[in-house]
C-alpha positions as CSV (number, residue, x, y, z in Angstrom):
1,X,-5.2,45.7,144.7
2,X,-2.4,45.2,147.0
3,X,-1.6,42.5,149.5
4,X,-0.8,43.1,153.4
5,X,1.0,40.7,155.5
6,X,0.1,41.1,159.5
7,X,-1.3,38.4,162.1
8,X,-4.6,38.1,163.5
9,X,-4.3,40.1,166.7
10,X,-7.6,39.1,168.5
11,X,-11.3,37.4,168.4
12,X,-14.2,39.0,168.9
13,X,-15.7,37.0,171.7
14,X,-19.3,38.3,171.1
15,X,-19.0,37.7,168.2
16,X,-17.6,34.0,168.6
17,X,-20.6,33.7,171.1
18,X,-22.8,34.7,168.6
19,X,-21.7,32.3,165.4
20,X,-22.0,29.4,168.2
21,X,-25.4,30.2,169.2
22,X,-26.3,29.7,165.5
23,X,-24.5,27.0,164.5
24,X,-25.6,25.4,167.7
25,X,-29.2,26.5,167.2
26,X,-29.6,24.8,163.8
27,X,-28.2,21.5,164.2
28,X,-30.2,21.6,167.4
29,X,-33.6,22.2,165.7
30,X,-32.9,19.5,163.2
31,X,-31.6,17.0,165.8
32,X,-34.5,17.8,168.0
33,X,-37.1,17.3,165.3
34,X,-35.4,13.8,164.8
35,X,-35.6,12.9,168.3
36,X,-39.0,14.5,168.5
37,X,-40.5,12.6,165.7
38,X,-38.3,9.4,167.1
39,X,-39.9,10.0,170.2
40,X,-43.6,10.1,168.9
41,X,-42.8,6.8,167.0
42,X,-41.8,5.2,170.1
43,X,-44.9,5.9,171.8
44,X,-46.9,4.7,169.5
45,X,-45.0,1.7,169.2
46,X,-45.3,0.8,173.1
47,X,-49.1,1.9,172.9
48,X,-49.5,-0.8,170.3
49,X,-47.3,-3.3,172.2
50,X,-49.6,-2.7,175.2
51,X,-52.6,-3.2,173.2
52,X,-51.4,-6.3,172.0
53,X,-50.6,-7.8,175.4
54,X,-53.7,-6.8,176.6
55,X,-55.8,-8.7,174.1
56,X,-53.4,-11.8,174.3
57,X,-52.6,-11.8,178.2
58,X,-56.0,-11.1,178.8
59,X,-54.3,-8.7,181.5
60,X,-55.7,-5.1,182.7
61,X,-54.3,-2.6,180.9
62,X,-52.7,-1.3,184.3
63,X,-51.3,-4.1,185.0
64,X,-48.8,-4.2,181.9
65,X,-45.6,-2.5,181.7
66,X,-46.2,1.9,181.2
67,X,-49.9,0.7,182.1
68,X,-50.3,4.2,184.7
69,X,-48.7,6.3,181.5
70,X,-51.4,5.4,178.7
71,X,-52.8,8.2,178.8
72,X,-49.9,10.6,179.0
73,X,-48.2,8.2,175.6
74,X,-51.3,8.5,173.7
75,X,-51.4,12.3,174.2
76,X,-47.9,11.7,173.0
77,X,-49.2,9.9,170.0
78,X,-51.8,12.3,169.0
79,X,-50.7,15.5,169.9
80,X,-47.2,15.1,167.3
81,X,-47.5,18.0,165.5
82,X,-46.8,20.1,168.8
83,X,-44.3,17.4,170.4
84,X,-42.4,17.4,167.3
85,X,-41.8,21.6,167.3
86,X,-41.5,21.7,170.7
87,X,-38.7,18.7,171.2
88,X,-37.1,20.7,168.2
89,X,-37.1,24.3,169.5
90,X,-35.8,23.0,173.3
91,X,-32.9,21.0,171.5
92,X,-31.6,24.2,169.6
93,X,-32.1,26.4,172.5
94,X,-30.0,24.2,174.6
95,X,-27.7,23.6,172.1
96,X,-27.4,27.2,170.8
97,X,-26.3,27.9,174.5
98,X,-23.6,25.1,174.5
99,X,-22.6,26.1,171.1
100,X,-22.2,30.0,172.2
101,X,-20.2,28.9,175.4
102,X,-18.2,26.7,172.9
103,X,-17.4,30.0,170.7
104,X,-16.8,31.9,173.6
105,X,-14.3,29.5,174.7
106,X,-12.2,29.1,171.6
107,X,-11.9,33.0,170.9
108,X,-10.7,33.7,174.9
109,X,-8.3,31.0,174.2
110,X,-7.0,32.0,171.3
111,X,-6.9,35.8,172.1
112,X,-5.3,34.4,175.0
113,X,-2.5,32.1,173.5
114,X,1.0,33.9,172.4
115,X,0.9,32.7,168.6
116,X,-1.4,34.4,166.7
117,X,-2.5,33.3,162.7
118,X,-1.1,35.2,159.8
119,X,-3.7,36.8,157.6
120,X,-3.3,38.5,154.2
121,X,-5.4,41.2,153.9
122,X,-6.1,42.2,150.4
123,X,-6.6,46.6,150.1
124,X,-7.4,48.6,147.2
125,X,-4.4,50.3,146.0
126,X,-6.0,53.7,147.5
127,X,-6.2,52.6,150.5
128,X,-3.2,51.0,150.8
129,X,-0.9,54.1,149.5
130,X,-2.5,56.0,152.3
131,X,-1.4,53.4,155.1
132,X,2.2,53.6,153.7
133,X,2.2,57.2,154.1
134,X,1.2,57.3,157.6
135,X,3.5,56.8,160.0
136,X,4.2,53.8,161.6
137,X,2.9,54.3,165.5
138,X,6.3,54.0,168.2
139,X,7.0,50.7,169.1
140,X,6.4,48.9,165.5
């Protein structure tokens, strides 16, 4: 094996796009689920509260604070095991996006930029005896 010197020319900014949208997408779904199952909590918790100030007020329901939403929170409440998933899949889809974008970004900006990395590649001696014998292309 044989080691070449050169510099990182440019990005692939599919590519970049594409490693965002993943990285996005899975610390989206896990981040959603969170919030999803947070969210689920917190309804039952103010369902709760509610029932408690009814019985103790003595008040209507309606009349208490998220009184019009009960029904729409206890939905909530029962139905976790779709509000969960689906919290989860919209926070990776909007994340994968913004992570994408974010990729994109960085690789236009770099390919971009006038400094470039340097890389060492590392060639199997065949393949590297045949790029010493071609000729290096005008210019170089």
């Amino acid at each position: 094996m044989r080691l070449l010197h050169g510099r990182l020319a440019a990005i692939s900014v599919r590519a970049s796009f594409g490693a965002g949208v993943w990285v996005g997408a899975a610390l989206g779904l896990v981040i959603g689920a969170l919030l999803g199952a947070f969210g689920v909590w917190l309804t039952g918790a103010v369902l709760d509260w509610q029932r408690e100030l009814g019985f103790t007020l003595g008040i209507a329901r309606t009349l208490l604070p998220f009184g019009d939403q009960i029904a729409a929170l206890s939905w909530i409440s029962t139905s976790w095991w779709l509000v969960i998933p689906a919290v989860a899949l919209a926070g990776a889809a909007v994340s994968g996006l913004v992570g994408g974008l974010i990729g994109a970004l960085l690789a236009a900006a770099y390919n971009r930029s006038p400094r470039h990395a340097s890389v060492v590649v590392e060639v199997p001696d065949e393949e590297a005896e045949a790029l010493e014998r071609q000729e290096p292309a005008p210019g170089q």
